[in-house]
N, CA, C and O atoms as CSV, one atom per row, in Angstrom:
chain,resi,resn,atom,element,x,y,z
A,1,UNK,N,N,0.848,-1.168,0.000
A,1,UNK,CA,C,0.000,0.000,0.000
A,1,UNK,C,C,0.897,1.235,0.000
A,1,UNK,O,O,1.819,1.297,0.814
A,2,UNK,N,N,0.648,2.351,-0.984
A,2,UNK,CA,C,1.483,3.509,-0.915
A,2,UNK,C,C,0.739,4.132,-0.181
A,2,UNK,O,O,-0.254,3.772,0.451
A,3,UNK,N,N,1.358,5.318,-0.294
A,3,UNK,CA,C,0.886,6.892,0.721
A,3,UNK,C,C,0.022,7.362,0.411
A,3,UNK,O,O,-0.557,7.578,1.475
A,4,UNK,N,N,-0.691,7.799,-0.504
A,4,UNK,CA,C,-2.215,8.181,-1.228
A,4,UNK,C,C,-2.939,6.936,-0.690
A,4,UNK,O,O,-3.854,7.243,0.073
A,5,UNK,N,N,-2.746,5.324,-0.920
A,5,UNK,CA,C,-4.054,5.011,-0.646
A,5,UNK,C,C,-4.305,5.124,0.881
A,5,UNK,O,O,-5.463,5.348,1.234
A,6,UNK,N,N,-3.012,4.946,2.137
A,6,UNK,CA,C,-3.022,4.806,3.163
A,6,UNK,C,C,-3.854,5.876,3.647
A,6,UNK,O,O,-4.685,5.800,4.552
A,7,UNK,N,N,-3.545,6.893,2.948
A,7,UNK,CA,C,-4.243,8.446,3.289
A,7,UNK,C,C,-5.659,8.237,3.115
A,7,UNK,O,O,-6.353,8.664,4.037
A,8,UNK,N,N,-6.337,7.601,2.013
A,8,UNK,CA,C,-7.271,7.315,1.230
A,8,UNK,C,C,-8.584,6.608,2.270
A,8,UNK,O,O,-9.683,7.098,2.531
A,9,UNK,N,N,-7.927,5.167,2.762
A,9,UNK,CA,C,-8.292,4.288,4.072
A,9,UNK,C,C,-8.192,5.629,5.160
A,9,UNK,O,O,-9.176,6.239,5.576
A,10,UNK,N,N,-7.215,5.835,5.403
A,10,UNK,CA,C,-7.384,6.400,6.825
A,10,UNK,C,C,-8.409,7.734,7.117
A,10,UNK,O,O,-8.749,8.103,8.240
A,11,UNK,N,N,-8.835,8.393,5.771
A,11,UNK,CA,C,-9.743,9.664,5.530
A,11,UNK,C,C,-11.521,8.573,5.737
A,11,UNK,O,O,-12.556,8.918,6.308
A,12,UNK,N,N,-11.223,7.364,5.062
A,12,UNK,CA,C,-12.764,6.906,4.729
A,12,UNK,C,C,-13.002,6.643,6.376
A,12,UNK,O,O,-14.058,6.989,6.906
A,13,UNK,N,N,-11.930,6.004,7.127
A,13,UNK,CA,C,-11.898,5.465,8.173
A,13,UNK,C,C,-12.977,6.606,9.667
A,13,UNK,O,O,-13.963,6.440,10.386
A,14,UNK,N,N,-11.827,7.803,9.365
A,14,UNK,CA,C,-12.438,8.928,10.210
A,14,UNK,C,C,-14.150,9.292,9.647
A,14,UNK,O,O,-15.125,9.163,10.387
A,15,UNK,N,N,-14.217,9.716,8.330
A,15,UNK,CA,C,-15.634,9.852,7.823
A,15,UNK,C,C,-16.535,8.656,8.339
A,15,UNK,O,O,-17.628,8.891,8.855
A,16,UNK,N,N,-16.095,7.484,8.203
A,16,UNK,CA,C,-17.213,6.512,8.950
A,16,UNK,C,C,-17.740,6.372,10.121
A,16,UNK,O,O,-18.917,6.111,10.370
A,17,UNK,N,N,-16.389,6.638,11.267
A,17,UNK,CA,C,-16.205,6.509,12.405
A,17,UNK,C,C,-16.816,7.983,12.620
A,17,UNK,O,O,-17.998,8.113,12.942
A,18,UNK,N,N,-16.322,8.628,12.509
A,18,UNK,CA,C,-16.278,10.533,13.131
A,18,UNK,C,C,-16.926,11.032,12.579
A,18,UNK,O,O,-17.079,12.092,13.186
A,19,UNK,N,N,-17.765,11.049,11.372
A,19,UNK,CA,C,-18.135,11.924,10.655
A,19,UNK,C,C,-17.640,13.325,10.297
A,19,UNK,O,O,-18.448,14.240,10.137
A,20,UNK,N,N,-16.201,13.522,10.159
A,20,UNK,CA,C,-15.211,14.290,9.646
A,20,UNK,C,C,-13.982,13.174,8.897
A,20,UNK,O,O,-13.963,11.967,9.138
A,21,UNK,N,N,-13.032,13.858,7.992
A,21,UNK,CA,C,-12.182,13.534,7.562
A,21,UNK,C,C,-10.716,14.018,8.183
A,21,UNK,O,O,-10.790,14.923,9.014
A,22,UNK,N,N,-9.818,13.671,7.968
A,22,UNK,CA,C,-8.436,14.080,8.511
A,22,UNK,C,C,-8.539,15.518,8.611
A,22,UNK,O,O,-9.482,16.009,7.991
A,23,UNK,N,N,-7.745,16.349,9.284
A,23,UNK,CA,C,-7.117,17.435,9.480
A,23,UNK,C,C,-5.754,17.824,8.718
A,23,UNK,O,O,-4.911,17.059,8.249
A,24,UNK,N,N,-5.770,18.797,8.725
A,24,UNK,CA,C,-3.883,18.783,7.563
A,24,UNK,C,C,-2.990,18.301,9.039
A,24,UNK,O,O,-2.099,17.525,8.693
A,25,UNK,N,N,-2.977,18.499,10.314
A,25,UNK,CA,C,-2.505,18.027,11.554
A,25,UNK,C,C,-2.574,16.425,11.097
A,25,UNK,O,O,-1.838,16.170,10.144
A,26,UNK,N,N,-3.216,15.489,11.540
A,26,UNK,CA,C,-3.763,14.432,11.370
A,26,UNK,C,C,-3.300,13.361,9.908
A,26,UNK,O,O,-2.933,12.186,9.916
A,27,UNK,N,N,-3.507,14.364,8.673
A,27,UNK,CA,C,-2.208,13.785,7.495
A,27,UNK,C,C,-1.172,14.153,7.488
A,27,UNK,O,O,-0.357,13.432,6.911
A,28,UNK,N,N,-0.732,15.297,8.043
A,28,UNK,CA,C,0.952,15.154,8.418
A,28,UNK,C,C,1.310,14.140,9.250
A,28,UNK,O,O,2.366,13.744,8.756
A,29,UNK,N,N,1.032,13.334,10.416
A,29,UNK,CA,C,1.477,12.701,11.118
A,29,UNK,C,C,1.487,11.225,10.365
A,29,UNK,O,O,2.468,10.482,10.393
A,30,UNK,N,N,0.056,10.868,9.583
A,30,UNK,CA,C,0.344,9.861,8.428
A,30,UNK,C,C,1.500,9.852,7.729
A,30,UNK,O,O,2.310,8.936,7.868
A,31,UNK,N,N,1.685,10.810,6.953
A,31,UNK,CA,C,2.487,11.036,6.111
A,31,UNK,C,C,3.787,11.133,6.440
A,31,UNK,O,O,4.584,11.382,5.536
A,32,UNK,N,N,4.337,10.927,8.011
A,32,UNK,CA,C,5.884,11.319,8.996
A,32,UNK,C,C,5.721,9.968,9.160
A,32,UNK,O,O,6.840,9.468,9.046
A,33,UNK,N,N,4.703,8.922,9.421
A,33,UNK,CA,C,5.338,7.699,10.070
A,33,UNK,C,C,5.326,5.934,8.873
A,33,UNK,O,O,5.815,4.891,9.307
């Protein structure tokens, strides 16, 4: 899995769960580890 889809999962993830999507906070820390 690259970095777009991980981002991709982890945005659908919050929208399902949270009913919001990532924060630019929240994909920077994706995107550092």
């Amino acid at each position: 899995m690259d970095l777009s889809q991980a981002l991709t999962v982890a945005n659908q993830a919050m929208l399902a769960q949270f009913d919001r999507g990532l924060s630019d906070v929240e994909t920077a820390i994706v995107k550092g580890s």
